[in-house]
C-alpha positions in Angstrom: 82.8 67.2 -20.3 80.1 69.9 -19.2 78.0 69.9 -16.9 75.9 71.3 -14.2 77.9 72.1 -11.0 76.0 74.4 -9.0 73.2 77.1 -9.1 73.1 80.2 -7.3 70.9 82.6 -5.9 71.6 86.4 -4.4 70.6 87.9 -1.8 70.9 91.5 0.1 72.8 90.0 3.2 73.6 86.2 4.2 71.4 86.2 7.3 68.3 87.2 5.1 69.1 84.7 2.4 69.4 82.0 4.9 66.3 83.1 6.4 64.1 82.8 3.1 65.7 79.6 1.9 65.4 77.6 5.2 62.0 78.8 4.7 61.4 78.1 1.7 63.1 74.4 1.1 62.7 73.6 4.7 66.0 72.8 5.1 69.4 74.0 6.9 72.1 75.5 5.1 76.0 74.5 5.8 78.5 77.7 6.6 80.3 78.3 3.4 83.6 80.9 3.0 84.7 84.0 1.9 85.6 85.0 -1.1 88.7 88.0 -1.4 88.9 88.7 -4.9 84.9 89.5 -5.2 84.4 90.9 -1.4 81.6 88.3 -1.5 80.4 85.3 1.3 78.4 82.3 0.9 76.6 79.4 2.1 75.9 75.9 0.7 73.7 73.1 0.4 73.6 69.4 -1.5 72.0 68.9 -4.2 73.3 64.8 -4.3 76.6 63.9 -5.9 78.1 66.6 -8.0 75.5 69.4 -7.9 74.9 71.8 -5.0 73.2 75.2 -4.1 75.0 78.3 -3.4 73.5 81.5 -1.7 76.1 84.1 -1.7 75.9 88.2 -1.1 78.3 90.9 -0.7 79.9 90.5 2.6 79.9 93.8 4.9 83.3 92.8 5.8 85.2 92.1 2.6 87.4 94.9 0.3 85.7 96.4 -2.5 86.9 94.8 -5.5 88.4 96.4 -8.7 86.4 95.1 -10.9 82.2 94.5 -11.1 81.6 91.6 -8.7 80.2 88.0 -10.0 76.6 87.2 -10.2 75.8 91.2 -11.3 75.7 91.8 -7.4 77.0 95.2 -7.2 73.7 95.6 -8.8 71.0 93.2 -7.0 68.4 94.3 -4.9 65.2 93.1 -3.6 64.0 89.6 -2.5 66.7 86.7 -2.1 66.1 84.5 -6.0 67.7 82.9 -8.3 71.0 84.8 -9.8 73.3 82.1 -11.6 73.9 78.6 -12.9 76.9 77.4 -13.1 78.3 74.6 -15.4 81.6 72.6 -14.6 83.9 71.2 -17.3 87.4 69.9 -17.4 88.7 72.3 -20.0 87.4 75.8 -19.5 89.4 77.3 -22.7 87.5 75.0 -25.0 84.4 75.6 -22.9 84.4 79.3 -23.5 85.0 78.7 -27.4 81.4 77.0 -27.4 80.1 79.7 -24.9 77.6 82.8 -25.5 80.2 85.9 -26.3 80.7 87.8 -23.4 81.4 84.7 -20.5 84.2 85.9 -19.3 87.8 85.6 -18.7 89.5 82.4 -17.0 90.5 83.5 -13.9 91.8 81.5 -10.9 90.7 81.6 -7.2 91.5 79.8 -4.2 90.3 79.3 -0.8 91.5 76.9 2.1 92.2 73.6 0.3 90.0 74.6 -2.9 91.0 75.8 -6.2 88.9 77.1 -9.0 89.1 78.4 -12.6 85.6 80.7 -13.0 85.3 82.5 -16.5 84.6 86.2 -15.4 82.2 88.6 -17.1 83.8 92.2 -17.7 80.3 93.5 -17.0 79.9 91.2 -13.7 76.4 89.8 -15.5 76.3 86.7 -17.5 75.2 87.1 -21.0 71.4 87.3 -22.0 70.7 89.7 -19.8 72.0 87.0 -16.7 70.3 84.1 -18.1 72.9 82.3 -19.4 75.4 79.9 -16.9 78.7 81.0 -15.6 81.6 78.4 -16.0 84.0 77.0 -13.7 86.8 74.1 -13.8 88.2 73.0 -10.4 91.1 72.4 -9.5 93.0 68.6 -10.4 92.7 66.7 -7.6 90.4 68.9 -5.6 87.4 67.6 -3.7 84.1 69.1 -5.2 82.0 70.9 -2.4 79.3 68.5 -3.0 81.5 65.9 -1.3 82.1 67.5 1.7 78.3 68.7 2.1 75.4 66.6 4.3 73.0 65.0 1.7 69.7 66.5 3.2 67.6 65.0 0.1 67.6 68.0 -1.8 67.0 67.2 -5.8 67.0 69.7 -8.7 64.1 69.3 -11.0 64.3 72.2 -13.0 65.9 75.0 -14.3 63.5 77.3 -16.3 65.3 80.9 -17.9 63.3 83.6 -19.0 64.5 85.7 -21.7 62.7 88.0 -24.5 64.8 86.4 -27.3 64.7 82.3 -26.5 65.1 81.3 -29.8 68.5 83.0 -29.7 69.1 81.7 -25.9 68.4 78.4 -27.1 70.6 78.3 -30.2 73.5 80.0 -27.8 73.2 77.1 -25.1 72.8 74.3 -28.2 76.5 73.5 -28.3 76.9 74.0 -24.7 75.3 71.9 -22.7 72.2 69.2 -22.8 70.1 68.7 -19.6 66.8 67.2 -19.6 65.8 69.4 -16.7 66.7 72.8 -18.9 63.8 74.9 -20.6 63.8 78.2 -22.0 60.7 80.4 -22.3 59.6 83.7 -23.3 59.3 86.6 -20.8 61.3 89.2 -19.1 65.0 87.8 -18.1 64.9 85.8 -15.2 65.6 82.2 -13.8 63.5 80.2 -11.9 64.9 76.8 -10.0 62.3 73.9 -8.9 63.3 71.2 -6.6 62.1 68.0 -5.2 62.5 68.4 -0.8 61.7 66.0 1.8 58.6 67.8 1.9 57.5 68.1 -1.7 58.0 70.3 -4.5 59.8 73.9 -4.2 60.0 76.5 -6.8 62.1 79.5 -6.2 61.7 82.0 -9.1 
């Protein structure tokens, strides 16, 4: 089983992130964690059952990893947007077999009470120049995030990538995963996320 777990966008500190997005979707986001291993932070927000949002940044605080960071971060800049999607499945080896060369390396992290498998990039950016999703398997028996999350009505619509090959971003996601809400197009590399809010229709790009 694959499937969409969460998307994620960047941003050059936490407080600015959470600025644009409370903005922007009109809604709060929930305090998240910190990860070790990456020197990174986050916060969260629903999606509904099984999906949810992510905003995460390097955190000020955190060690300096040994390796590139997830989500290409050691080398964002500029406006908090769309970084990452992420797709969940119960067998990760098997996942990676169907995945775009270059997905990463199964490697395990834990936090609090959660566990979690995430397929590391040596490079720290996904493959198709960051268009293509990241994978992660939980841990058995942990509670996903979404569960522990208020359900503020947020909905994802769409997911749009960008990319100046989409034929070959197509045919690489083909065997990976089937969403109605996916769509590739032709342009520079980039991901752009639209959403249904208590107020109407967002588009973060």
């Amino acid at each position: 089983m694959i499937a969409l777990d969460h998307i994620a966008l960047a941003a050059r500190s936490l407080e600015e992130g959470t600025a644009a997005l409370e903005q922007a979707l009109g809604l709060p986001l929930e305090p998240g964690g910190r990860h070790a291993q990456m020197g990174t932070h986050n916060r969260l927000l629903s999606m509904g059952p099984g999906e949810y949002l992510e905003l995460i940044a390097i955190d000020p605080e955190g060690r300096v990893p040994d390796r590139p960071r997830w989500f290409d971060l050691d080398a964002f800049a500029g406006e908090t947007r769309p970084q990452c999607w992420i797709l969940r499945t119960d067998d990760i080896a098997t996942a990676l077999a169907r995945a775009p060369a270059g997905t990463g390396t199964p490697t395990l992290f834990r936090r609090d009470a959660l566990s979690w498998t995430f397929a590391l990039p040596d490079s720290g950016q996904q493959p198709f120049d960051g268009t293509a999703p990241a994978l992660i398997e939980w841990g058995e028996g942990v509670p996903h995030p979404s569960t522990r999350l208020p359900d503020r009505g947020l909905r994802l619509t769409g997911i749009t990538l960008r990319h100046p090959r989409p034929a070959a971003l197509q045919k690489a996601l083909a065997g990976l995963i089937e969403d109605p809400r996916l769509s590739v197009e032709t342009g520079a590399p980039g991901i752009a996320f639209a959403f249904d809010t208590p107020d109407g229709p967002r588009v973060l790009a």
